[in-house]
C-alpha positions in Angstrom: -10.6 131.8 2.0 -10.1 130.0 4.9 -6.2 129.2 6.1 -4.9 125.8 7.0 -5.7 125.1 11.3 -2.8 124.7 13.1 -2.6 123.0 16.7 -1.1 125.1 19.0 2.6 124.3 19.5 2.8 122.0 16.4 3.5 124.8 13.7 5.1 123.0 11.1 5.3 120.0 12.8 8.9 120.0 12.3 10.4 119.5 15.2 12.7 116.3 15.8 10.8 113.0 17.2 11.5 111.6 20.4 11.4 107.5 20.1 8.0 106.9 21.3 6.4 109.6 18.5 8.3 107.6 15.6 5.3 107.3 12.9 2.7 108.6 15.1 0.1 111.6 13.7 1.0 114.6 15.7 -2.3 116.1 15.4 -5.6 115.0 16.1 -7.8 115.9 13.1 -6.2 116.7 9.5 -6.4 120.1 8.6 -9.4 121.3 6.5 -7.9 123.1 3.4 -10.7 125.1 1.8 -8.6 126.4 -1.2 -6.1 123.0 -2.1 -4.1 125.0 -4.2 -2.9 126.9 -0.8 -1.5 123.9 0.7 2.2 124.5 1.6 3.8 121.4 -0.1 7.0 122.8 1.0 6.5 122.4 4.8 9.2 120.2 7.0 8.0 117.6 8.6 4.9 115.5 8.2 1.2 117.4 7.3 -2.6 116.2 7.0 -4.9 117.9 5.4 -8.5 117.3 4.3 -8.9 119.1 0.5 -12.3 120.3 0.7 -14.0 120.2 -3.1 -17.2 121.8 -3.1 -19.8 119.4 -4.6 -21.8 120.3 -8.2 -25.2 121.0 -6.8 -25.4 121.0 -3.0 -24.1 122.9 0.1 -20.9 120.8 1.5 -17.8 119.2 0.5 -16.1 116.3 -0.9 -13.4 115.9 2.0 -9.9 114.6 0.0 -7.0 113.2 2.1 -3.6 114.3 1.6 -0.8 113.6 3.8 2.0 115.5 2.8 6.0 114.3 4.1 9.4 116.6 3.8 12.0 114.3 4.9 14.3 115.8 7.7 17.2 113.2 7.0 19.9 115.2 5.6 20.7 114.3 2.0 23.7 111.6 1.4 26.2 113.0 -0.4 26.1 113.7 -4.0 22.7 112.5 -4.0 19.7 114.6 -5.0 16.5 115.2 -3.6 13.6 113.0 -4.6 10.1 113.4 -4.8 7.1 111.0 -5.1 3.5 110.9 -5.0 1.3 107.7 -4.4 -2.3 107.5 -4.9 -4.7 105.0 -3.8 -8.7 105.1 -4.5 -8.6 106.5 -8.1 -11.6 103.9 -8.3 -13.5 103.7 -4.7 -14.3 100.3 -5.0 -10.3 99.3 -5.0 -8.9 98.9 -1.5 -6.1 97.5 -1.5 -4.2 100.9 -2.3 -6.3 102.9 -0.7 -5.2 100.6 2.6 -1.4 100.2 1.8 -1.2 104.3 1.5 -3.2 104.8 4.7 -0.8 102.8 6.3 2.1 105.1 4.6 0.8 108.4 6.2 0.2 107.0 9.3 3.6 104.9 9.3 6.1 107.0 7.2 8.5 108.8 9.9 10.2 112.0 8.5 13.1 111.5 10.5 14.3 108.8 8.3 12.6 110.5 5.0 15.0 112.5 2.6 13.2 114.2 0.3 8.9 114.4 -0.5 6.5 111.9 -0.3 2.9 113.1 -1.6 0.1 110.5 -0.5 -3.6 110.5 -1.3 -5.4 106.9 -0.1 -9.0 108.0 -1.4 -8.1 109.9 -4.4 -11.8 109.7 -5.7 -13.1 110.1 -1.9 -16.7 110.5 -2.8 -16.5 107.4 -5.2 -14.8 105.3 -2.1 -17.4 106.3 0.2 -19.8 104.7 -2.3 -17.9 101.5 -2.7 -18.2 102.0 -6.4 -15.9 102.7 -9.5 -17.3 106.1 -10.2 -18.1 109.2 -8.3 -21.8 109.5 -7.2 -21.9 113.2 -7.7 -20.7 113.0 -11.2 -20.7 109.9 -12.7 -17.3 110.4 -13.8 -14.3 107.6 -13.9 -11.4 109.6 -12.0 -9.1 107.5 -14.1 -11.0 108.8 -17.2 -10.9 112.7 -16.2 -6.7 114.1 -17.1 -6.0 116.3 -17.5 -8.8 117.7 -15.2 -10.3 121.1 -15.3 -10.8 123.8 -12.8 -14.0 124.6 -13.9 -15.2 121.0 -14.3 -17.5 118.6 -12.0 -15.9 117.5 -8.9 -13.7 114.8 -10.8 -11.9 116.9 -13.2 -11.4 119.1 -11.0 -9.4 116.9 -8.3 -7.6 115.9 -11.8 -6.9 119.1 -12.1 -5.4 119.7 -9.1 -3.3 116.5 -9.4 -2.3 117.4 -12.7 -1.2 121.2 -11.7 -0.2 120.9 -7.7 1.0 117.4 -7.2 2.8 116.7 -10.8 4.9 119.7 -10.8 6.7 118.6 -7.0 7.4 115.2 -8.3 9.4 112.9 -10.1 7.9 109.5 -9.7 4.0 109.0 -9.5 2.4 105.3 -8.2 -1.4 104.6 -8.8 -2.2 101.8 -6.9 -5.4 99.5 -8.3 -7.2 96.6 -7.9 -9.4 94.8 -10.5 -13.1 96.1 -8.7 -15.4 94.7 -10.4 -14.2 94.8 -13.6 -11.9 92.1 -13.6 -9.7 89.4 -11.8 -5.7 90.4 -12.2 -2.9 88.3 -11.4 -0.8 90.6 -8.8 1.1 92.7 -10.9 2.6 96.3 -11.4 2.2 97.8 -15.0 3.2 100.7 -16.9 2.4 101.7 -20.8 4.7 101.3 -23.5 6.7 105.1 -23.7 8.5 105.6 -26.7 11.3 107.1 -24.6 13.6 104.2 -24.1 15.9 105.6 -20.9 12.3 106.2 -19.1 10.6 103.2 -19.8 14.0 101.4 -18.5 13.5 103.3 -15.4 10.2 103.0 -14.9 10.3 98.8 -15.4 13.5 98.8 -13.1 11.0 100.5 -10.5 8.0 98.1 -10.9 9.8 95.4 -10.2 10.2 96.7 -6.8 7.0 95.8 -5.9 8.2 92.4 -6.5 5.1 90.8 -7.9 4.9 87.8 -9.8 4.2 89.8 -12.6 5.0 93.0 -14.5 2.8 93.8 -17.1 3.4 96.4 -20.4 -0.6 97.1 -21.0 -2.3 99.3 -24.1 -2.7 102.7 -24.0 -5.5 102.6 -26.3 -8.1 100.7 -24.3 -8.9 104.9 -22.5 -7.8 108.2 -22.5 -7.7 110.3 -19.9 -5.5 107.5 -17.4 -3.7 109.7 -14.4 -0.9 107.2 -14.9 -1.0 108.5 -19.0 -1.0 111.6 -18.1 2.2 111.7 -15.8 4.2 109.5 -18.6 3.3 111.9 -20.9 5.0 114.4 -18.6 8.1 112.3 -18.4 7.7 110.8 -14.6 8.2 107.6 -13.9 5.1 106.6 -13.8 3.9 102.9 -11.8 0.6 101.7 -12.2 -1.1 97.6 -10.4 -3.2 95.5 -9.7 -3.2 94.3 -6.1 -6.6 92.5 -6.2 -10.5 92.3 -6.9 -13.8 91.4 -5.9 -13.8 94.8 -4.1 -12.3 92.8 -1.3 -8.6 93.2 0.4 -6.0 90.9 -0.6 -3.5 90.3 1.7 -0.8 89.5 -0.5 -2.1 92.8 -2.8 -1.7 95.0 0.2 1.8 93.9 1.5 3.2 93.9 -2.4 1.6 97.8 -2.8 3.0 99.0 0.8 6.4 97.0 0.7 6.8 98.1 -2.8 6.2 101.7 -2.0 9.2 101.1 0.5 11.6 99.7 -2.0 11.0 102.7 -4.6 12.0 104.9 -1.4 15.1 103.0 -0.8 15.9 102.8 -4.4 15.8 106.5 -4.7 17.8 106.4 -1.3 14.9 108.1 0.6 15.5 105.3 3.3 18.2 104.1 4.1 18.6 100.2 3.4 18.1 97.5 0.9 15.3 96.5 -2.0 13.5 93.4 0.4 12.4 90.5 -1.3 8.4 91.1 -0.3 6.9 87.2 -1.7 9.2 84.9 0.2 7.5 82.1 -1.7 8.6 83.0 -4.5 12.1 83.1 -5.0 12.1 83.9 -8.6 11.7 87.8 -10.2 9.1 89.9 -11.4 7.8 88.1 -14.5 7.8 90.8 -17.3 4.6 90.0 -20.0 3.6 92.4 -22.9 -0.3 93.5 -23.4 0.1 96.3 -25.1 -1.9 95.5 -28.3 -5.9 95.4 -28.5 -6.3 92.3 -29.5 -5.5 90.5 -27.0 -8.2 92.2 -24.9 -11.0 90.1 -25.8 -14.7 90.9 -25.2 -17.3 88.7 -24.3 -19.0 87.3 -27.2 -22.1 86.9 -25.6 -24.1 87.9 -22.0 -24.3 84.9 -19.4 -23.0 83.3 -16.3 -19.1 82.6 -17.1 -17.1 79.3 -15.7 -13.5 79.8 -16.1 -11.7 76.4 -16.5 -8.2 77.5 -16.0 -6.7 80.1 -13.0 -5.2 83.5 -13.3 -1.7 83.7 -13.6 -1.4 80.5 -15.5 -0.1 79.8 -18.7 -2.5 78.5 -22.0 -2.0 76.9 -25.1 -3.3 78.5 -28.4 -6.8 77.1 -28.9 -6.8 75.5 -25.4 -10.8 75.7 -23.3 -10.5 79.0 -20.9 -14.2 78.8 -19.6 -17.7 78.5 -20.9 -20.4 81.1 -21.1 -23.8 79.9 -19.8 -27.3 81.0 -20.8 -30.1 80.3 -17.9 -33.1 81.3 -20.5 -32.8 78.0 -21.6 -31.4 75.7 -19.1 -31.3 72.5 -21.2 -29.1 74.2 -24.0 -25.4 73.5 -24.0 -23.0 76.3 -23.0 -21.0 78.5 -25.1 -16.8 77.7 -25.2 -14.5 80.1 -25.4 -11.0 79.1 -26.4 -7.3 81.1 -26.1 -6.6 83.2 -29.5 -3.0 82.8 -28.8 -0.4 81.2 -26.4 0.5 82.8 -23.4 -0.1 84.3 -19.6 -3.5 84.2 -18.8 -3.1 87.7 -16.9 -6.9 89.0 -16.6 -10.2 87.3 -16.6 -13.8 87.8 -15.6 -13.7 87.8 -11.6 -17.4 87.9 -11.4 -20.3 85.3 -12.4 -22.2 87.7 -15.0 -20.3 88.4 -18.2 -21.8 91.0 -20.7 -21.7 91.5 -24.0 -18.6 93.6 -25.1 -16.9 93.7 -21.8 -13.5 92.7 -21.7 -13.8 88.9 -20.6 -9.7 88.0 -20.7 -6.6 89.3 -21.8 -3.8 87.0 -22.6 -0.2 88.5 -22.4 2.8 87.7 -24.2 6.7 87.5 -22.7 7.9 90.5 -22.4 11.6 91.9 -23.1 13.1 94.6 -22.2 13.3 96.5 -25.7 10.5 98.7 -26.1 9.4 97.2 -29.0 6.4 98.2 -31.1 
């Protein structure tokens, strides 16, 4: 199999920055690897690569970015090394991670880095290039495929390699989403309810370094096969969000997942300085809000244009008017309500005109508390 390229006199890239070369690519063109197990995670310095996964049933490549950082900071002491991997794109039609992480290997300097940083902006690169949830070559939901499988179609195999390259080197893993198609979020980080209580501690403690208005415990049970599932189930601390929708770039989304990223270093102490407070606006915390039960995913009861009456993020009474379901094959006939099941925070709704039957049309979350309850 092929080796990694290296430009001449860059070996390693590992030699110290001067000033003007702080968070600046020191090669051209990111390194094709045509066997991604091979990649040398070990490596000082800051590395490129392209992770070249042969497609199903042509000649060519899906070409996977992965930007790969060992720190050259020396290690304060009595501290330990930490590792973490972010990932951005694990649906291709979610940009705001997959712009926050670009900005991360282009702007993460290893001269201030202690320890590894793992980053992968188009995790599903074939399913970004399409501007779609799922991989065109497969059909497959990258978020669906873990544990992966080396033998699999191109999805489970990128799983695959996440699951048996990229999980072992790291502690904490970040998945970075936005709500697509499928739904309008309130900005938020989230995380699953882990029956270990010291881990789902640490891993709220670390969401709410993103410092969005919301942190939100959601159900494990909606799917299996979640990359973010898979990595609790391994015991990392394990961060999950929603930074937008619409298949558009949010602003606010993007500075929360980038910012964020750059508190969880400093919080780990793999740069140096203090958590920032990312929403001036807002002086108040993360608000923590529970989701973790099916029921208060609630599907469309019928197909039509919806009108939502009330706005993300807000809070509703029990029985109060959310938004009304309209039928266009009979334009005089009055449209369908739907009312809140409960009381609560309003913290996902349809964010496109055309509702269908069954698909999840809001979920209402409950205050959270700190006690992993059941």
């Amino acid at each position: 199999m092929f080796e990694c390229l290296q430009q001449p006199g860059l070996k390693g890239h590992n030699k110290r920055m001067s000033p003007d070369e702080k968070g600046t690519n020191l090669s051209s063109e990111p390194a094709i690897q045509y066997d991604p197990t091979k990649v040398d995670f070990d490596l000082p310095g800051k590395h490129h690569h392209r992770l070249a996964f042969h497609l199903d049933s042509g000649w060519g490549f899906s070409l996977v970015p992965l930007t790969v950082i060992n720190g050259l900071r020396p290690v304060a002491p009595g501290s330990s090394l930490v590792a973490i991997a972010v990932f951005g794109g694990t649906h291709g039609n979610e940009w705001e991670g997959q712009v926050a992480v670009k900005r991360l290997c282009q702007g993460l300097d290893p001269n201030e880095i202690s320890g590894r940083v793992i980053l992968m902006p188009q995790l599903s690169q074939s399913a970004c290039a399409a501007n779609q949830r799922v991989s065109p070559y497969d059909n497959v939901n990258m978020n669906r495929a873990f544990p992966g499988n080396p033998r699999g179609t191109i999805s489970y195999r990128i799983a695959n390699f996440v699951k048996s390259q990229i999980f072992p080197k790291v502690r904490v893993v970040i998945d970075l989403h936005a709500g697509g198609r499928e739904g309008g979020f309130a900005l938020c980080t989230s995380f699953h309810p882990v029956p270990d209580p010291a881990q789902f501690a640490e891993i709220n403690e670390v969401a709410s370094l993103f410092d969005t208005p919301f942190v939100l415990i959601y159900s494990s049970q909606m799917a299996s096969g979640l990359l973010t599932d898979e990595a609790e189930a391994e015991g990392k601390i394990a961060i999950g969000g929603e930074f937008g929708f619409g298949e558009g770039v949010n602003r606010k989304g993007v500075s929360h997942a980038y910012e964020g990223v750059l508190n969880v270093m400093r919080h780990y102490g793999m740069l140096d300085g203090g958590i920032s407070k990312i929403d001036a606006d807002r002086p108040s915390a993360p608000r923590l809000v529970d989701a973790r039960h099916l029921e208060d995913y609630i599907p469309a009861p019928s197909t039509g244009i919806w009108e939502p009456l009330v706005e993300l993020g807000g809070n509703v009474k029990q029985g109060q008017l959310l938004g009304r379901i309209h039928d266009f094959s009979n334009h005089s006939a009055p449209p369908r309500e739907v009312y809140a099941h409960r009381a609560g925070v309003l913290i996902m709704m349809c964010g496109v005109a055309v509702c269908q039957l069954g698909t999840t049309l809001f979920v209402i979350a409950r205050e959270g508390a700190l006690a992993n309850r059941s």
